[in-house]
DOBANU-425182 format. One line per 2 residues: number of its first residue (from 1); for each residue x, y, z of N, C-alpha, C, O. Coordinates in steps of 0.1 Angstrom, whole numbers. Layout:
NUM = X,Y,Z,X,Y,Z,X,Y,Z,X,Y,Z ~ ...
This chain:
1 = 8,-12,0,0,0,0,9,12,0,18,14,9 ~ 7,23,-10,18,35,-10,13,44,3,2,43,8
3 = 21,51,7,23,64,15,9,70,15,1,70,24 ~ 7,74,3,-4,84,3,-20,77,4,-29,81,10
5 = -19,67,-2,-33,52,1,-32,53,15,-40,60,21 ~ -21,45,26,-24,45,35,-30,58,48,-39,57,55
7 = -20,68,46,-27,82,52,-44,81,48,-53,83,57 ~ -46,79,37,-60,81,33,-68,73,42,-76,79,48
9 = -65,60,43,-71,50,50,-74,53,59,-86,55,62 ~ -64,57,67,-60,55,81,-71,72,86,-80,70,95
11 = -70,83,81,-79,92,86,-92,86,75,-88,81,85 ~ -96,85,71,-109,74,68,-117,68,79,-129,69,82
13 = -105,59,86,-113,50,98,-114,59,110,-123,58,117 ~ -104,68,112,-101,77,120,-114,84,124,-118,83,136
15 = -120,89,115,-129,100,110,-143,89,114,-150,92,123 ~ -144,77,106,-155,66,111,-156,66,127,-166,67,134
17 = -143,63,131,-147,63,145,-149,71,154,-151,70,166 ~ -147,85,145,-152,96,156,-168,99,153,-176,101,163
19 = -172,99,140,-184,99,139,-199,91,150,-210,93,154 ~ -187,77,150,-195,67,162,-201,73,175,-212,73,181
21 = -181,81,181,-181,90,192,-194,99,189,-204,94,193 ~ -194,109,183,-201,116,182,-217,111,182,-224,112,192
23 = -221,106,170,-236,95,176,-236,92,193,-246,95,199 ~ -224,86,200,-226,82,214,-233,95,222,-244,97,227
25 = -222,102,221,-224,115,225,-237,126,230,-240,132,240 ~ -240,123,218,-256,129,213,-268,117,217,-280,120,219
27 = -264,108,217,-277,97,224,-278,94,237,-289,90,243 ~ -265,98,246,-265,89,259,-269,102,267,-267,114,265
29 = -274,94,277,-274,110,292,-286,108,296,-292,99,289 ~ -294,115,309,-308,114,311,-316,113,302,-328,111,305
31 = -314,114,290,-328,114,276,-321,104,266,-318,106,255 ~ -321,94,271,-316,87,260,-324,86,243,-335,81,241
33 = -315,92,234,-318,87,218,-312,78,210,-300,75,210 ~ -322,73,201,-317,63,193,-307,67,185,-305,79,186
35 = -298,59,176,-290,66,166,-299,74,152,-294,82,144 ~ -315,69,152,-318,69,145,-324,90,145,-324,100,139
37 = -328,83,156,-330,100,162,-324,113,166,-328,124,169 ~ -309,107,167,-298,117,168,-295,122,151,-293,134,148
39 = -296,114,143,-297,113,129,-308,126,122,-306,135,114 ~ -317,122,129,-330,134,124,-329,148,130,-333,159,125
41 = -324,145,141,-320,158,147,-308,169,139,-306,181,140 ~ -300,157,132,-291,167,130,-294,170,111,-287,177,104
43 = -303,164,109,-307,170,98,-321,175,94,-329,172,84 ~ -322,183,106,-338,187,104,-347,183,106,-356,190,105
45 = -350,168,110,-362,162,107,-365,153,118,-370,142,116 ~ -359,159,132,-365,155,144,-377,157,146,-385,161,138
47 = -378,153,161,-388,156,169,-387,169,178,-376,176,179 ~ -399,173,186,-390,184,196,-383,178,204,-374,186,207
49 = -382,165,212,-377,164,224,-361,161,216,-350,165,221 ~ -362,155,207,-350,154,202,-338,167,198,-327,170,203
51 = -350,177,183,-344,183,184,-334,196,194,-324,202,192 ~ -346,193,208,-337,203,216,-328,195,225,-321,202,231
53 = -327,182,228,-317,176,232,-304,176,228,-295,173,236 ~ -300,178,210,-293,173,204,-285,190,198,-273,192,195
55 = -296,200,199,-294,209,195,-288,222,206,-280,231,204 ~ -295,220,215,-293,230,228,-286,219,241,-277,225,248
57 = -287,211,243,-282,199,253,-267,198,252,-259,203,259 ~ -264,187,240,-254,179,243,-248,186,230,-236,188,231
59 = -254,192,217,-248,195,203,-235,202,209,-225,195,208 ~ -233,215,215,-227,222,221,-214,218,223,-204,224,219
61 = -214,208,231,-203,202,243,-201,191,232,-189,191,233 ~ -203,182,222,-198,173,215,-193,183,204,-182,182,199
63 = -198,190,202,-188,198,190,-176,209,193,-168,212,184 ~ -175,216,209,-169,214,214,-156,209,214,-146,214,211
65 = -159,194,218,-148,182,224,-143,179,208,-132,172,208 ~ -147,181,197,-147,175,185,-133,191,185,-122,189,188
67 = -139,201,182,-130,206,174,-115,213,187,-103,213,185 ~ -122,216,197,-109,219,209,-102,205,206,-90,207,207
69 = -105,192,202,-95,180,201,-83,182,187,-71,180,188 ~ -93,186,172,-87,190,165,-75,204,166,-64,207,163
71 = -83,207,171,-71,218,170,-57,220,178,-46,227,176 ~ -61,209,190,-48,209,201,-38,198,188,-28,201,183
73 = -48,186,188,-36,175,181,-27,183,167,-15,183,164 ~ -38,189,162,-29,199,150,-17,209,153,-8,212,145
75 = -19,212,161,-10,224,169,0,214,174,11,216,170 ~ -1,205,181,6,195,188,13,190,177,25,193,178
77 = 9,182,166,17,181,154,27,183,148,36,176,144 ~ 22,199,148,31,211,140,42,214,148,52,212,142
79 = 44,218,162,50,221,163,61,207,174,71,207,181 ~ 54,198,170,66,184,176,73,183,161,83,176,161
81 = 70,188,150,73,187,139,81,197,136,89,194,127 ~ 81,208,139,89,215,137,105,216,143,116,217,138
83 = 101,216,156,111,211,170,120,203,165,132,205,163 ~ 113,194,163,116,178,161,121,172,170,132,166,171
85 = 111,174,182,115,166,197,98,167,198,90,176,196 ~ 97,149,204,85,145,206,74,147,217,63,142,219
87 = 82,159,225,79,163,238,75,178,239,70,185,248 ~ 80,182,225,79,200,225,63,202,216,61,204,205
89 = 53,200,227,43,198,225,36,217,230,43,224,237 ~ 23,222,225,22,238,238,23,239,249,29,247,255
91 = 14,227,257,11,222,268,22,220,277,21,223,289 ~ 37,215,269,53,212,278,60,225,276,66,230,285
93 = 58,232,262,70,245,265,61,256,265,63,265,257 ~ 49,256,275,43,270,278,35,278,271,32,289,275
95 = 31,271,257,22,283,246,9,279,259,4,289,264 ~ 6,271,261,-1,267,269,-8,274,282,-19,277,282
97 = 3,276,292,5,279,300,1,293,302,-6,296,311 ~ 6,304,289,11,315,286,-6,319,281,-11,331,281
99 = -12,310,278,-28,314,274,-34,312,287,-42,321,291 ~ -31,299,293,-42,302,305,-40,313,312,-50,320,314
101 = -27,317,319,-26,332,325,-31,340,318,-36,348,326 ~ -33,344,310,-37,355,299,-51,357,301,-57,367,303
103 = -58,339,297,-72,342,301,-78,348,313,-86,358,315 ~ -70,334,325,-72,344,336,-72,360,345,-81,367,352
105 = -61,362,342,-62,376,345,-70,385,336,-70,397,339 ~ -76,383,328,-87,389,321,-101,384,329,-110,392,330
107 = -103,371,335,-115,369,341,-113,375,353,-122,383,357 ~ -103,375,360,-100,378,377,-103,397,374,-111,405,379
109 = -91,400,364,-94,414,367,-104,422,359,-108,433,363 ~ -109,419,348,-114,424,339,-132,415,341,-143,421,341
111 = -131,404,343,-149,400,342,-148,391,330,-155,382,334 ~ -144,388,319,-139,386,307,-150,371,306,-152,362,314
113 = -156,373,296,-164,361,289,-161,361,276,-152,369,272 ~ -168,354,269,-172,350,253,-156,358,246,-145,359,251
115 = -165,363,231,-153,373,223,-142,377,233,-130,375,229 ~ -142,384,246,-133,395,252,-125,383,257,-113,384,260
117 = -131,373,259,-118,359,268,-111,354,255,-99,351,257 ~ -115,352,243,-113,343,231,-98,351,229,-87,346,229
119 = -100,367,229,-92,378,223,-81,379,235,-70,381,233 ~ -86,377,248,-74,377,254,-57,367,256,-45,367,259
121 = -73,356,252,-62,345,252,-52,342,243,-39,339,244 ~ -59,342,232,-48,346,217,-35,356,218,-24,352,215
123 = -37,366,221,-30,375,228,-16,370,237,-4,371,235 ~ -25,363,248,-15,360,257,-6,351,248,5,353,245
125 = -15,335,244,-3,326,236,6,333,225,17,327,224 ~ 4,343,215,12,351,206,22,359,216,33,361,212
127 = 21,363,223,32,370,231,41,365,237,52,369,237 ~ 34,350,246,41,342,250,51,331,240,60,324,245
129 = 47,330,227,50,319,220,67,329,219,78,327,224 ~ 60,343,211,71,352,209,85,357,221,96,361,216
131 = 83,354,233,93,354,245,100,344,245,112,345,246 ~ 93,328,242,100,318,240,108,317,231,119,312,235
133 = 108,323,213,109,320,206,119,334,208,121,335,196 ~ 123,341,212,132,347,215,145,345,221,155,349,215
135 = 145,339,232,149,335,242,156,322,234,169,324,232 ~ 152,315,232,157,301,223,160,300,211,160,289,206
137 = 164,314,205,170,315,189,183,318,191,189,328,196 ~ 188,304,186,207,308,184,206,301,170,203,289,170
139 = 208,308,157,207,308,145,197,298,139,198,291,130 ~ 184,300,149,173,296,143,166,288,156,169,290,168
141 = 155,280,151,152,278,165,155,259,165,151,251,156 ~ 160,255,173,160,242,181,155,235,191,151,239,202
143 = 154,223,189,146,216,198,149,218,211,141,223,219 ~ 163,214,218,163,209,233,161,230,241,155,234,251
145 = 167,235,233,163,246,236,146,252,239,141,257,249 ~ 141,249,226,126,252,226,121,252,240,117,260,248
147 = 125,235,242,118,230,257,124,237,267,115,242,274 ~ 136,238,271,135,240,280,136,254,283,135,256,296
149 = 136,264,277,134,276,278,116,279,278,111,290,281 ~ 110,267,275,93,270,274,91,262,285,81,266,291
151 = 99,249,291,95,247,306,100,260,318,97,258,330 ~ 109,272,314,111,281,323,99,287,323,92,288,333
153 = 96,294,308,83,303,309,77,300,313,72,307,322 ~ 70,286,310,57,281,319,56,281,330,45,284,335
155 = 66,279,338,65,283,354,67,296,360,64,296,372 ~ 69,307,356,64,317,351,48,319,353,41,322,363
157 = 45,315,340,33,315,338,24,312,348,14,317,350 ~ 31,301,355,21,291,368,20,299,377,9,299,383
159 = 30,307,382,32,317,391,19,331,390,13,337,398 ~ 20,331,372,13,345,371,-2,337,377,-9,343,385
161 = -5,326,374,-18,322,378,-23,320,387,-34,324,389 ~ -14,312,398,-16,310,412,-20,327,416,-31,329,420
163 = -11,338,415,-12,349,419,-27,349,416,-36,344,423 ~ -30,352,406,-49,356,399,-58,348,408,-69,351,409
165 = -53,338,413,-63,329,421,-66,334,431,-77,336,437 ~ -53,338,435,-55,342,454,-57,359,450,-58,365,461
167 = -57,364,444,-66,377,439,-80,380,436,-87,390,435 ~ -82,367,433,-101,372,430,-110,370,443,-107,371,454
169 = -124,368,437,-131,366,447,-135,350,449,-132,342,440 ~ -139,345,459,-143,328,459,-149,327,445,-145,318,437
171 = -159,336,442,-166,327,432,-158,331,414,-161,324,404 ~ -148,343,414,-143,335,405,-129,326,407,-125,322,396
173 = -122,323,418,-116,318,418,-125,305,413,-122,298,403 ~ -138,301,423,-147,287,417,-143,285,402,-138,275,398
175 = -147,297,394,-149,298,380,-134,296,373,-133,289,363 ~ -128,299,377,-113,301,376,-106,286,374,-100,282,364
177 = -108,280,384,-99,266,390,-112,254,378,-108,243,375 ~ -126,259,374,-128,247,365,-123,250,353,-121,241,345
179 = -121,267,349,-120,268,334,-109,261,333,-108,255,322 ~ -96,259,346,-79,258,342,-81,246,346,-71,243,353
181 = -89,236,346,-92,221,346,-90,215,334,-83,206,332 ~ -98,225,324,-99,218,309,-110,213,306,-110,201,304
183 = -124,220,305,-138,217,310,-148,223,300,-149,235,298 ~ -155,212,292,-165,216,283,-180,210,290,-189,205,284
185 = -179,214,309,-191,211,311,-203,226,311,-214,224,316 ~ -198,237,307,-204,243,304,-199,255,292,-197,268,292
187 = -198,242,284,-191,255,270,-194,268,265,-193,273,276 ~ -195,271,262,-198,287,254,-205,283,237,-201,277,227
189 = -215,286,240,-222,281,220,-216,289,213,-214,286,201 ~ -212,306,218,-206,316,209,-188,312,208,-180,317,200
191 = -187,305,216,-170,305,214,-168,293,206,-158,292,199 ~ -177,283,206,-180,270,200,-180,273,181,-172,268,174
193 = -190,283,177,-190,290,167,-177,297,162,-173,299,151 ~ -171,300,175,-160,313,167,-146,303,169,-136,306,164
195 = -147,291,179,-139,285,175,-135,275,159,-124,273,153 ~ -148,272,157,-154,260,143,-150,272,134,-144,266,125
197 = -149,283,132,-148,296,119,-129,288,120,-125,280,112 ~ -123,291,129,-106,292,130,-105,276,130,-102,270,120
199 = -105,273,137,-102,258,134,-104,253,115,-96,246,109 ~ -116,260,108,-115,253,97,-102,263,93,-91,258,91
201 = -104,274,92,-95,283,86,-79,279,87,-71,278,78 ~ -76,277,99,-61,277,106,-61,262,99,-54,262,89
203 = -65,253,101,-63,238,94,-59,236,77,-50,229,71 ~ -69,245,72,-65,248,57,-53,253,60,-45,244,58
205 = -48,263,64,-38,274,65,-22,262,68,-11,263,62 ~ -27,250,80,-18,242,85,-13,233,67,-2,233,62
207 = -27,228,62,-28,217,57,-18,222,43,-11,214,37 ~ -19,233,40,-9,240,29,4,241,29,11,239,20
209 = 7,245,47,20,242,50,26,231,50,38,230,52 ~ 20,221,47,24,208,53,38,203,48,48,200,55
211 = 38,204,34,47,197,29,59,202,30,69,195,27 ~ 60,216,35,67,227,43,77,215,57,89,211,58
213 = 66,214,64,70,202,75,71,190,69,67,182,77 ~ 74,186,60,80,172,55,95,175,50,104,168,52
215 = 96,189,41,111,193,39,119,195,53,131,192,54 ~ 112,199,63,124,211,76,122,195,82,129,196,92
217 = 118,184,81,124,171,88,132,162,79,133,150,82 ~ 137,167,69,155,166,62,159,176,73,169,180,67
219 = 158,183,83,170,195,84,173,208,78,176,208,66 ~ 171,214,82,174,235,79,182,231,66,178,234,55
221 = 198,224,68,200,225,55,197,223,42,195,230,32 ~ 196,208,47,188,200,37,173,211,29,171,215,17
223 = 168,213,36,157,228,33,160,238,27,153,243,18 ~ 171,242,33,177,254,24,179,255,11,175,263,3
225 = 190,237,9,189,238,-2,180,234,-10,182,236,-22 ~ 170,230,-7,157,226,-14,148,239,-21,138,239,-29
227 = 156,252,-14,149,263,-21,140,267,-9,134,278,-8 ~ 142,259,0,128,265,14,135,272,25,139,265,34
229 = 136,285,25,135,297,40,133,286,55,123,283,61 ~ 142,284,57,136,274,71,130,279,84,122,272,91
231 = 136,292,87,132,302,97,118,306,93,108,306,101 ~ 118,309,85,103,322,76,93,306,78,84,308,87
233 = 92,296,74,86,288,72,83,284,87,71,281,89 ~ 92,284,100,90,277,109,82,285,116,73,280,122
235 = 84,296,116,77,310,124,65,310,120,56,313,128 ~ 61,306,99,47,308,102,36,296,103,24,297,101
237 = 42,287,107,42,273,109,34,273,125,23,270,128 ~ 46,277,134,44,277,145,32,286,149,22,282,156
239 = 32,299,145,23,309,142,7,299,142,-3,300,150 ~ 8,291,131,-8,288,130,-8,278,146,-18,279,154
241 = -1,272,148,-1,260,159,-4,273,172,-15,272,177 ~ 4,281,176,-1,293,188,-15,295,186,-21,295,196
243 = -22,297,176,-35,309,172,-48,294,171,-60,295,172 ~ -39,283,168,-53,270,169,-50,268,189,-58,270,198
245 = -41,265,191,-40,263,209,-47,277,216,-53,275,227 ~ -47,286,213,-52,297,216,-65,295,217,-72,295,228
247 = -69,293,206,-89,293,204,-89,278,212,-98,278,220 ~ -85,271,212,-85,257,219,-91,265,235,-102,268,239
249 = -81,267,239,-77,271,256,-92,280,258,-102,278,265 ~ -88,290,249,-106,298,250,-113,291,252,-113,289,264
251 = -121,285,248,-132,278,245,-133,266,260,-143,266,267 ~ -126,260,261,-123,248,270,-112,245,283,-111,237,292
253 = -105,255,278,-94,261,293,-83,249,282,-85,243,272 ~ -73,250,290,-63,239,288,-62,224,294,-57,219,304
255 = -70,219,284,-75,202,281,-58,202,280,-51,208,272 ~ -53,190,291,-35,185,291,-35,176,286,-43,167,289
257 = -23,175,273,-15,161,269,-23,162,256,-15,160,247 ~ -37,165,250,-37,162,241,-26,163,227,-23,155,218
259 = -23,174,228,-16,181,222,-1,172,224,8,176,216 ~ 2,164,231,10,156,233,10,144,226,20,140,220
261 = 0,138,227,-2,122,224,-10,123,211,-11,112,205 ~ -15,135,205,-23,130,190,-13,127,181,-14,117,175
263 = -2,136,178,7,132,166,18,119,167,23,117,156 ~ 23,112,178,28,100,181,18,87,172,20,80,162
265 = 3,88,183,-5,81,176,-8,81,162,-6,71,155 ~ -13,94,157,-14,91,142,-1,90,135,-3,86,123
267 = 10,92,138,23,89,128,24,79,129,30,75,118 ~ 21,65,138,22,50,143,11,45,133,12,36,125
269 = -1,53,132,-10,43,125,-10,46,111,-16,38,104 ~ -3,58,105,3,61,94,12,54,87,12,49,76
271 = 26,54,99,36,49,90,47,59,83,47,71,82 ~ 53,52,81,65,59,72,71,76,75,76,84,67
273 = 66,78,90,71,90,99,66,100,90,73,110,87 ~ 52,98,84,46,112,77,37,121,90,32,119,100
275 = 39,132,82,33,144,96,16,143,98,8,144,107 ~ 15,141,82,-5,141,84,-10,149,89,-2,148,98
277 = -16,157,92,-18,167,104,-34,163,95,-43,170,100 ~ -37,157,88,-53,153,86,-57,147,98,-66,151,106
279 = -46,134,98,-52,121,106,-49,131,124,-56,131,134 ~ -40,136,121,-32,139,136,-42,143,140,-49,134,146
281 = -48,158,137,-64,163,139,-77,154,143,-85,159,150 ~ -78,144,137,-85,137,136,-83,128,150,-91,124,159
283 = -72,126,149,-68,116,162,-73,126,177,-80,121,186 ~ -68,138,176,-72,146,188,-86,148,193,-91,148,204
285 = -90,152,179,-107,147,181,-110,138,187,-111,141,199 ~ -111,129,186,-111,113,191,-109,114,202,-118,112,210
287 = -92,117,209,-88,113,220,-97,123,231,-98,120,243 ~ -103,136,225,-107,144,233,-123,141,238,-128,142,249
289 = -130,137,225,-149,136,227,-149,122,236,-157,121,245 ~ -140,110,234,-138,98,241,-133,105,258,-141,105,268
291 = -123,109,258,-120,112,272,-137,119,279,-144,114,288 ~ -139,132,270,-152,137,274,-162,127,280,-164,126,293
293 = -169,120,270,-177,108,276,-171,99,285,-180,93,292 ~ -157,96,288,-155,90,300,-159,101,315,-165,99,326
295 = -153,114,310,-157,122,326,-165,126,329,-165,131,341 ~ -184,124,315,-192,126,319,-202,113,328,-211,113,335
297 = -191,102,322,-203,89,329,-195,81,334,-201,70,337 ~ -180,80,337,-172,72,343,-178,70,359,-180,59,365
299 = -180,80,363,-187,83,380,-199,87,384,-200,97,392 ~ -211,79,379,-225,83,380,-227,96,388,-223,97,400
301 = -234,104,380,-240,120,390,-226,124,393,-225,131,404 ~ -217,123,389,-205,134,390,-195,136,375,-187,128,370
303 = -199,147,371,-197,152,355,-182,157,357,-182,168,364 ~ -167,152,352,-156,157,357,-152,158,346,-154,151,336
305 = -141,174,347,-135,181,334,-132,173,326,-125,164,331 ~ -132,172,315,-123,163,303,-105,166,309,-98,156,312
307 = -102,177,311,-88,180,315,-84,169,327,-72,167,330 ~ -92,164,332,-88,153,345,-82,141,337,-71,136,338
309 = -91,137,328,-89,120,322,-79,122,312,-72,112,310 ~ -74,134,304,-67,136,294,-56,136,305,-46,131,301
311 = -54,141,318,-42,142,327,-37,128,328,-26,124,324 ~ -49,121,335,-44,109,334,-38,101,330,-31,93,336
313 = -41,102,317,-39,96,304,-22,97,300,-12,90,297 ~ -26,115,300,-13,117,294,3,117,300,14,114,295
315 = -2,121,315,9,122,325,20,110,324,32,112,321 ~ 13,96,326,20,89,322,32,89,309,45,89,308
317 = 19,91,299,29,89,285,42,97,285,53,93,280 ~ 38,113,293,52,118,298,60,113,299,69,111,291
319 = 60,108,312,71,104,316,77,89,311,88,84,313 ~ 66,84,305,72,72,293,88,82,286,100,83,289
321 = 81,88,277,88,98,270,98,101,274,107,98,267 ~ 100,107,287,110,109,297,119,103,298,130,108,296
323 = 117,87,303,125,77,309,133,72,296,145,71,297 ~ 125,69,283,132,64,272,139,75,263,143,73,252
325 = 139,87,269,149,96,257,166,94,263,168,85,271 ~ 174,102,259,181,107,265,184,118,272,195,119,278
């Protein structure tokens, strides 16, 4: 099977099995629907109890977990691809980090919801991507560098947050400590909307670059001489991966690890160390709406952030990662 057959395949089944998720999604909970009725619902030709279960209920929070998954594993992709260290994920060198402070201090001091949190957060990860990416350029940018100059910032970062905590009041600290969980138990329908606009956009934008990220893994040189700017290419590379983790973090706080574990997985079920950022995306989705439905019904009558089970999940693989590098 060539290269390009198999990629196909592989986000094919990818895509089949998130659609399943999605069907789950939309049928299970206090109101149970059939598949057949989650079906009519989403093309008009429900019922009412359906349509507003499917449409105002659960539609929200499954499209949600669908596209905050896409957009972390894409971002996650891009920039373990650019790096080219399997650990320089937003989440490890602080783009991450650098957004949740940003949101925060905009809810703690400002009040900040919908558009005015989306705009803040973006904000924060572009400024913060930019300190990193400062800090860690010695004639271009490198992996072991990347990290660990983005595991300084991030602590940093953690610092700026803890502060915003013990600054507000109980109840937004309340609001505060679930957004920085990583929690689509009470999503935003308007940030859901203005995330699905950038997610398609930034994805095209990713999916163009791509082949961009198949040359800069020959190496800068090897790139160079291929005719490709390796710097200009990585900056706007990385660029789209900050501005998709951004609208991520908006929308759902910082869900951990995904952004870690989607492009491993889909390069394994790929093959031949291609970047995909189809399947990768695709994988994130998955790993995210699946985690979701475990934290909604793993513990009867206790609905727990998606950010808990992706912790779980991912913490480990960390430190897998960890123990087997050098």
């Amino acid at each position: 099977m060539s290269a390009v057959r198999r990629e196909v395949t592989v986000l094919g089944a990818v895509l089949l099995l998130l659609v399943a998720l999605v069907l789950v999604g939309l049928g299970v909970g206090e109101i149970p629907l059939s598949p057949l009725q989650v079906a009519g619902a989403l093309v008009g030709h429900g019922d009412t109890v359906s349509d507003f279960v499917v449409g105002q209920l659960r539609g929200p929070r499954v499209a949600g977990a669908v596209l905050v998954g896409a957009a972390l594993g894409a971002a996650g992709g891009i920039v373990q691809s650019v790096v080219r260290n399997p650990i320089a994920s937003p989440d490890v060198i602080g783009i991450t980090s650098g957004a949740s402070a940003s949101g925060l201090t905009a809810i703690v001091l400002f009040g900040a919801s919908g558009g005015a949190l989306f705009g803040s957060v973006v904000v924060g990860a572009v400024l913060v991507s930019v300190v990193i990416a400062a800090l860690s350029w010695r004639r271009g940018i490198t992996g072991n560098r990347v990290v660990l100059v983005g595991i300084g910032v991030a602590a940093i970062c953690l610092s700026i947050t803890g502060w915003m905590l013990t600054s507000g009041t109980v109840q937004q600290a309340g609001t505060a400590l679930l957004w920085l969980s990583g929690s689509l138990n009470a999503v935003d329908r308007t940030l859901v909307g203005v995330l699905g606009v950038a997610v398609v956009v930034l994805l095209a934008a990713a999916l163009v670059q791509s082949r961009r990220l198949t040359v800069l893994a020959l190496g800068d040189e090897v790139a160079a001489a291929l005719g490709l700017r390796p710097d200009r290419a990585k900056v706007l590379l990385l660029l789209t991966a900050v501005c998709l983790t951004a609208g991520a973090v908006a929308t759902a706080g910082p869900v951990a690890f995904v952004a870690l574990m989607a492009a491993p997985v889909a390069r394994r079920l790929v093959g031949n160390g291609r970047v995909a950022l189809g399947a990768v995306a695709a994988v994130g989705a998955v790993i995210t709406l699946a985690s979701d439905l475990l934290a909604q019904f793993a513990i009867p009558g206790n609905a727990l952030p998606v950010g808990v089970v992706t912790g779980v999940v991912g913490a480990p693989y960390l430190l897998w990662l960890l123990a087997r590098g050098r």
